[in-house]
N, C-alpha and C positions, 0 to 999 in steps of 0.2 A: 335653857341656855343654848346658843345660835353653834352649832357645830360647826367642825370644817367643812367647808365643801370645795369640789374641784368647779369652779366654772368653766363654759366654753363659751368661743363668741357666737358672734349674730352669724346667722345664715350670710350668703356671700350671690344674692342673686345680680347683681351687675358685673362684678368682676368673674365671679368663678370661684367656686370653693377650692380647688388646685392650685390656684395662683402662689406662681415661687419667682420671687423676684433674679435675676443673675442680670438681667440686660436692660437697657431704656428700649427695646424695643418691645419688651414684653409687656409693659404698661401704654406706651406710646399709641394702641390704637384703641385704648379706652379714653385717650384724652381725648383723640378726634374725632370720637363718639360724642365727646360731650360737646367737645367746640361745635361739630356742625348735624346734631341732632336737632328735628324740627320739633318745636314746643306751642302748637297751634293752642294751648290752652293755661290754665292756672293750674288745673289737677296735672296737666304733663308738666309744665315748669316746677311744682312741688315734686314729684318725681327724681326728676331731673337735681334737683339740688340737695334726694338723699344718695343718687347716684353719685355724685362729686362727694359727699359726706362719705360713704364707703368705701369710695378709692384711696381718698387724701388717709382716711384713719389703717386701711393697711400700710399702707407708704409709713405714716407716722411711726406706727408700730416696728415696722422692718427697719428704719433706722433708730428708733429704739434700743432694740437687741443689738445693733453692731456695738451702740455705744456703750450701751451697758458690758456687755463684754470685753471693747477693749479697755475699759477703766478697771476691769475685774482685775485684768493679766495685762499690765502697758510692754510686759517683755515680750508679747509674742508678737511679731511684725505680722503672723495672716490676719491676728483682729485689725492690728491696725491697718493692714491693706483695704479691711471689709469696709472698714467706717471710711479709710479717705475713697475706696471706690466712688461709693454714695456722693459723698458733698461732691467729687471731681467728676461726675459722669452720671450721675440723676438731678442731683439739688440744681442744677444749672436751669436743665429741662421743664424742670417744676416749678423755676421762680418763671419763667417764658410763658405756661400755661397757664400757670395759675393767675396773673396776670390778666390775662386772656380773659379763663372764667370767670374772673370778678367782674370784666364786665361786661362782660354779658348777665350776669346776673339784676348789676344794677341797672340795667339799660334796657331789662325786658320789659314790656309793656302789660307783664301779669306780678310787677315785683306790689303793687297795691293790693294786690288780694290775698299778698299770705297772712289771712285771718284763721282767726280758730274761733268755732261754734262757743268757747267757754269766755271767750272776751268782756272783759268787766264793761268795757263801753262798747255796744255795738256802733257809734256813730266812729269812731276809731277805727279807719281799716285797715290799721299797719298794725302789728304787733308789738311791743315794746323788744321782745325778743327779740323778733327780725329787725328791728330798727338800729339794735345795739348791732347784730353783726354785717348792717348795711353801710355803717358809718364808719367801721373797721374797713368793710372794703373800699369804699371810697377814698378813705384816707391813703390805703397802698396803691391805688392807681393814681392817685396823684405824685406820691414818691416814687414810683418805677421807673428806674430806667435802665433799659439792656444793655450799659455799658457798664453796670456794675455788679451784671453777674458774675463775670471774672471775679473781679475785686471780690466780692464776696465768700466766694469759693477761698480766694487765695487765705482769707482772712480767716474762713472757718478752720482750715489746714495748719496757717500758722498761730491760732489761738490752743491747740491742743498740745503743742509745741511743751505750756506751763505746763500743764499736769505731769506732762513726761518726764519733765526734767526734776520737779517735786517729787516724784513719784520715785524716781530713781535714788531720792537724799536719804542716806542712811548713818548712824553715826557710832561710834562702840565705846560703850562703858560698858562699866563692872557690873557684873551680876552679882548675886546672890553670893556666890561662891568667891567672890571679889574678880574673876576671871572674864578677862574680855571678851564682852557680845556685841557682835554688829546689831544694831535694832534700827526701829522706822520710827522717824522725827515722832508719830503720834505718841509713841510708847515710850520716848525717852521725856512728852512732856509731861508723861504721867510724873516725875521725877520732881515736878518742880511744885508738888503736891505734899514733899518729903519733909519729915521735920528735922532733919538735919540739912543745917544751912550749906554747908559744907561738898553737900552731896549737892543740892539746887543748883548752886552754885558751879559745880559741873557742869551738870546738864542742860542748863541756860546757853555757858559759853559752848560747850560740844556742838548744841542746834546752833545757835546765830552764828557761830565760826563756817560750818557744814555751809548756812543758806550763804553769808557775805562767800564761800570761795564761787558762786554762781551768779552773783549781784550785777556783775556787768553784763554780763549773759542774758539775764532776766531784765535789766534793765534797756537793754538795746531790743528784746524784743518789745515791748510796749513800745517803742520810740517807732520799731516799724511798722505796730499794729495801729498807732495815731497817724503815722503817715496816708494810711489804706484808709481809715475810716473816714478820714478828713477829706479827701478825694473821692469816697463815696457822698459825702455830704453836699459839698459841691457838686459830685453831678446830678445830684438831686434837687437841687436849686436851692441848699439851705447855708447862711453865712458858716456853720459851724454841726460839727457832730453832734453837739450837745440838742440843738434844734431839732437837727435830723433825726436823731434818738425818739426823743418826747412822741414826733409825731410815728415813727415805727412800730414805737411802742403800744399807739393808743393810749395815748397820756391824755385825757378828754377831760379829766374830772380836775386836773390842776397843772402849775404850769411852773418855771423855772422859780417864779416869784415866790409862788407858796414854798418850795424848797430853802429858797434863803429866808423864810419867814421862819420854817424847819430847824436849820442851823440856830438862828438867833436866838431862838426858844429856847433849844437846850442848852446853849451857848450861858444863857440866864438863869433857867426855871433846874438845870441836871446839874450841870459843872460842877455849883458849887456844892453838891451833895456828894458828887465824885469827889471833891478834894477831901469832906469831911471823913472820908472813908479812909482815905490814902493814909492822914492826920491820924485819925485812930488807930488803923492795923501800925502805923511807927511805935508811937506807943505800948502797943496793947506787946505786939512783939519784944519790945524794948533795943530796939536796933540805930544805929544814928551811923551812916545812913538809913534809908530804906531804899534797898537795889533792886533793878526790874527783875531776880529770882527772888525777891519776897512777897512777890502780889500774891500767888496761889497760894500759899500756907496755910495750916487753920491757925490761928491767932494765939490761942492755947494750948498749939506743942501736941495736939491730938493727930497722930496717925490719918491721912487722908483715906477720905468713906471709899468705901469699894462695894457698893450696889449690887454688884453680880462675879460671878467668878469668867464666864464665857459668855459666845454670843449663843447662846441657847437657851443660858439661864436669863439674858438678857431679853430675849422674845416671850420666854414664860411666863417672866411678872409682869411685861410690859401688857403681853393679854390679862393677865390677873388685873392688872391697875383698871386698865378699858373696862372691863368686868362691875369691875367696882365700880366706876364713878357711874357709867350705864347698867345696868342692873336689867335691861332686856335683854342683853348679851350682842347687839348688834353691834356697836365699836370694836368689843373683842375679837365678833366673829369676823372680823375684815381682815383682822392679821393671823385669826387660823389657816383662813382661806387663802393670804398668801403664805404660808410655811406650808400647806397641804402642795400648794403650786412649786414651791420652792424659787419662791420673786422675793429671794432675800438675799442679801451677803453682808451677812452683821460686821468680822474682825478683821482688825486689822493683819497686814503680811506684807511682807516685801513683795512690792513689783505691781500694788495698786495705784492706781490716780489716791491722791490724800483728797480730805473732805466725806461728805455725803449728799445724799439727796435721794428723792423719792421724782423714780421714775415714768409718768402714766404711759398704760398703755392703750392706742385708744380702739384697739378692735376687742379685745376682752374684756378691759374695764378695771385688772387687777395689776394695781401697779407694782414698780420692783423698788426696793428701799434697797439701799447701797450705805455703808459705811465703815467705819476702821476701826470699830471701838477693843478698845482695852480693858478698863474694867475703872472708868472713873466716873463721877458725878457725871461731868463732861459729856460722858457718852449716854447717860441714860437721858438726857436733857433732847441729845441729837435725837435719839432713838422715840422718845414722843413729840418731837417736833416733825421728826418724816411720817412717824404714824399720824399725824393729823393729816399734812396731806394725802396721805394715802384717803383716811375716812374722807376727804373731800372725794377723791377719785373714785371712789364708791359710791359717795351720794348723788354724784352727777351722771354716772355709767347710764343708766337708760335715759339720759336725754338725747333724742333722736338725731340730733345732728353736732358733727365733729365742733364746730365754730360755740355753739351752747357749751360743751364741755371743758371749753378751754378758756375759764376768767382769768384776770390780769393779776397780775404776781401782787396786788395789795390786796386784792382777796386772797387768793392763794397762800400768802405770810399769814393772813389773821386766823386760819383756817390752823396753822399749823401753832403757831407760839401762841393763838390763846389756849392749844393742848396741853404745850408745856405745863400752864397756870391750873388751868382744869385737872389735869393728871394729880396735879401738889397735894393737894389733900389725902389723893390715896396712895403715896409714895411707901406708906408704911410695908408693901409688899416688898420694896427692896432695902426696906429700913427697919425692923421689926421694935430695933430699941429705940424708945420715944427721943433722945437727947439725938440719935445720928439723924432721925428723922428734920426733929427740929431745925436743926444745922444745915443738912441738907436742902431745906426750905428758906432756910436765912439765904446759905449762899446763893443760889438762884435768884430770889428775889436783890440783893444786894448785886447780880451778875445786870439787870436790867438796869440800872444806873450808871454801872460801867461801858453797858454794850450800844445806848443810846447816845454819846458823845466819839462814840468808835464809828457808828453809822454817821452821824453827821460832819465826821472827821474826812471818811472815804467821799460821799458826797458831795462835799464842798469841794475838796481836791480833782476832783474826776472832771468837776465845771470848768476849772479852774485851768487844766491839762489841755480841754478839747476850746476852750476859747482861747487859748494861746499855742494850738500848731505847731508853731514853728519853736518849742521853746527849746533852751538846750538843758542839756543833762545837768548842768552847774545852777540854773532858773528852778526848774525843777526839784533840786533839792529844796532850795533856798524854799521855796513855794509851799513845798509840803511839812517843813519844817515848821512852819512862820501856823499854817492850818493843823498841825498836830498839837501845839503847843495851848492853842485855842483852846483843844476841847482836851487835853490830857490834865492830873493834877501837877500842882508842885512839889509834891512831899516825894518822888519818886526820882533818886539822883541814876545820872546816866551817865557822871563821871568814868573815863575812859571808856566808855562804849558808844559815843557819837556817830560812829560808822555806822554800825550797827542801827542806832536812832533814824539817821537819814535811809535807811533805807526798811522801814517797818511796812511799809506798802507792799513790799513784793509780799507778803506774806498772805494776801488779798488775793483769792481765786478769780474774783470778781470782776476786778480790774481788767483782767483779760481775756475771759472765756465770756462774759456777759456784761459789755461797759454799760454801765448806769441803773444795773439792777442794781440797786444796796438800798435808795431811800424808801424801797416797798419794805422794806424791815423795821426803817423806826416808823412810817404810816401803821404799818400793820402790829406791830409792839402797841400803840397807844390802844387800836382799837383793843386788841388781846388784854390791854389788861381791863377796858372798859366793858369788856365780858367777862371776864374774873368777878368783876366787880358787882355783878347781876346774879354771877351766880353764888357768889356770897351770901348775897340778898334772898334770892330763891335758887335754891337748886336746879329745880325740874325745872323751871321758867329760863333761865339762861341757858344751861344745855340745849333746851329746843331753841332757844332764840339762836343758838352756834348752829342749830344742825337746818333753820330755817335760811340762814344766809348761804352756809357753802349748798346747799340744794336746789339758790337758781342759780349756779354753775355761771355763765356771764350773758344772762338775760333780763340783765338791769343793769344801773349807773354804778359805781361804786358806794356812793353815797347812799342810792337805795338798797343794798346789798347790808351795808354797817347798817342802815337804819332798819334793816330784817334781823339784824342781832342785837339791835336794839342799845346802838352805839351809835355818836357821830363821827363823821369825818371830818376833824377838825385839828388844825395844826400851830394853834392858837399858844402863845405864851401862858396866858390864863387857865386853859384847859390843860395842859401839859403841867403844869402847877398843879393843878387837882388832882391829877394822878398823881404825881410822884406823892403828892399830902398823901393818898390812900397806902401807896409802895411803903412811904415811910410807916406809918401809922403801921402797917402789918409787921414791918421789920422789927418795932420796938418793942410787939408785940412775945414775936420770938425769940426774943434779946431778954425778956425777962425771967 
């Protein structure tokens, strides 16, 4: 079995092993190292582009930490000094160079020889590797322009703006003892897990009361974050942000069309399996109505599961589960290795950013998982969905340059939620008795029918936002209303709480710290479960085909990445069908 071990990073022979960032002059004269070093050859231009590789991944790393820290503790103003120093007094500098080095890079006259001696084709003298990250550069010096480093700065300062003000929401019910405790929205929604309606019913209104007294607040920020991005888009030369995005992003493998292909699909092939769910839990409850605190309940009046008692016990079985499903002990040992580092912050507390995620970092290789967990299904789901990416961020760590290590958030998603699926099988470590297990396994899979019309709820609306600018707050609602109702069921009354309804978006981190990431979740959801589905079929054979995708990092298409796990990329009404036939088919399976 793979022990803990402490790693360290790579040797630091261009910058300096001392290198401590406080200033932009302290980096600044390795940049004009790089900008006006002479590259009389191919061996010096490959050089040269692990030089750039080793600057950029300290830098990554060094704003790494600020940010991880300031979400750790948002009360303490020096983290958040650290982190707006960076964005207001580095990131500026580095979108200006980096700029620069792109092209130069694509503009050398040795960018054809970066070959390798092991090339399937020698008639081939570009790599598919270097091709992928030559096309990414191309695309950014085509959208560059130094009128929107401001704006961008502005926009990275005022997108942290949400976490803060989330982070800050707290709300007080009764404890145990029936006596008032202030608690953090995460832990008050353990609540609505409770089999007493009565008590849900609280804790439902206590959060949506809490988020609507901020709604205008949160809502005028997004009206001034569409203002900035929209004005970035256009000086980019694109009619719209939505455009602009795609191409930032390295959206190559598909395009705004396949997204509305995305919508309509679920909108068909999910919806009406989401209603059939809503229809049942009314029933099975016996409830007339069925009110937005009756969605999380178990059906049957059972005590909601509690997986682990802390985040200790939560990292325990989470290695035990890894353990299990790999049996060489390498997935487990990723996450002893970060508990031995301590690149962890499982529980929730007052005065964190709410959410999670799985941090890389890209001079060591070990990244940090962040999250708030309490002690519900919920979180154990979070908790191997970041450990998957983490195993990606270890399967990719010795790939020699920063740009290979870093694929596009629909790898990155399939990498993480086909964990979730992979992990189910051996859940029995935080479920010992076969009926929580069982349940446990229903919910989750029953959670992927609900979370598939939620993804295409937020991305249809986000289009919807950025092709219409100019809209007002009254459009707006009306808009997201008109796209909520699309993909939500019927059976869920929301009598006297419409306020509340129209404004279910702010609830979305997404929306505002990162517009237009969301539809890598249902892409990467399909592929995930089309790797379930393999490894159903054969164990070993799926597993490797997971561990043969995230392991070329982003030195292929997307499409050839899923088709290295042995999945398509495909966003088809018909193949979305087929999965959810297989989702259901397993469901009815633990339903018996």
């Amino acid at each position: 079995m793979t022990t803990e071990l402490t790693l360290s990073r790579p040797a630091r022979p261009f910058i300096g092993e001392e290198m401590d960032l406080k200033t932009w002059d302290d980096v600044k004269p390795l940049f004009d190292d790089l900008l006006h070093r002479p590259l009389p050859d191919a061996t010096a231009f490959r050089q040269w582009l692990h030089d750039r590789s080793e600057l950029e991944s300290f830098l990554s790393e060094d704003f790494a930490w600020r940010y991880i820290r300031m979400t750790c503790d948002t009360a303490d103003p020096g983290l958040t000094e650290r982190f707006n120093y960076f964005v207001e007094e580095i990131q500026p500098h580095l979108l200006t160079y980096g700029n620069e080095l792109d092209k130069r890079t694509v503009e050398s006259p040795f960018v054809d020889e970066l070959t390798d001696p092991s090339d399937r084709d020698p008639s081939d003298r570009s790599e598919p590797k270097y091709a992928i990250m030559l096309r990414g550069m191309k695309t950014a010096i085509e959208i560059f322009r130094e009128e929107n480093i401001p704006l961008q700065t502005e926009l990275q300062t005022r997108e942290r703006e949400y976490g803060a003000t989330i982070g800050a929401m707290n709300v007080t019910l009764p404890n145990d003892e029936g006596q008032p405790e202030e608690i953090t929205l995460p832990k008050a929604s353990d609540r609505l897990y409770n089999t007493n309606r009565a008590v849900r019913e609280q804790a439902w209104r206590a959060i949506w009361e809490r988020r609507y007294a901020d709604h205008e607040k949160i809502s005028n920020l997004l009206t001034d974050l569409v203002r900035l991005r929209h004005q970035v888009a256009q000086n980019a030369g694109f009619a719209n942000f939505r455009d602009y995005s795609f191409a930032a992003l390295g959206r190559f493998d598909y395009t705004p069309a396949d997204c509305f292909n995305f919508h309509n699909s679920v909108a068909e092939a999910v919806v009406p399996l989401l209603n059939q769910l809503a229809v049942s839990r009314k029933a099975a409850l016996g409830v007339d109505p069925l009110r937005p605190w009756d969605t999380k309940v178990d059906v049957q009046g059972r005590p909601p599961l509690e997986p682990f008692a802390n985040g200790e016990e939560l990292l325990e079985k989470t290695v035990q589960c890894f353990d299990n499903l790999d049996t060489s002990g390498q997935l487990g040992g990723f996450l002893r290795t970060m508990r031995a580092m301590h690149h962890l912050d499982l529980e929730s507390r007052k005065g964190k950013s709410p959410g999670g995620y799985n941090y890389p970092l890209e001079e060591i290789g070990v990244p940090f998982i962040f999250m708030n967990a309490t002690s519900s299904l919920r979180d154990l789901v979070t908790m191997v969905h970041e450990g998957g990416h983490a195993i990606h961020s270890f399967l990719t760590r010795d790939l020699p340059l920063k740009a290979f290590r870093n694929p596009p958030m629909e790898v990155a998603e399939l990498a993480s939620m086909a964990m979730e699926l992979l992990s189910m099988d051996h859940w029995d470590v935080f479920f010992p008795n076969p009926d929580d297990l069982r349940r446990a396994r229903l919910q989750h899979l029953e959670s992927i029918i609900e979370t598939l019309p939620w993804i295409a709820t937020i991305d249809k609306f986000q289009h919807w936002v950025y092709e219409n600018p100019q809209h007002t707050d009254a459009e707006r609602t009306q808009n997201w209303l008109r796209i909520y109702e699309e993909f939500s069921d019927t059976a869920t009354d929301w009598s006297g709480f419409e306020h509340f309804k129209a404004n279910i978006w702010q609830r979305q981190l997404h929306l505002f710290d990162v517009p237009f990431y969301y539809i890598e979740y249902g892409i990467a959801q399909l592929g995930a479960i089309g790797v379930w589905r393999n490894y159903r079929q054969d164990p070993e054979a799926g597993l490797q085909g997971y561990r043969n995708a995230l392991s070329l990092g982003y030195q292929a298409t997307i499409p050839e990445i899923y088709a290295a796990a042995n999945v398509p990329f495909d966003f088809s009404k018909e193949y979305i069908r087929e999965l959810m036939a297989f989702v259901s088919e397993e469901i009815e399976k633990l339903g018996e």
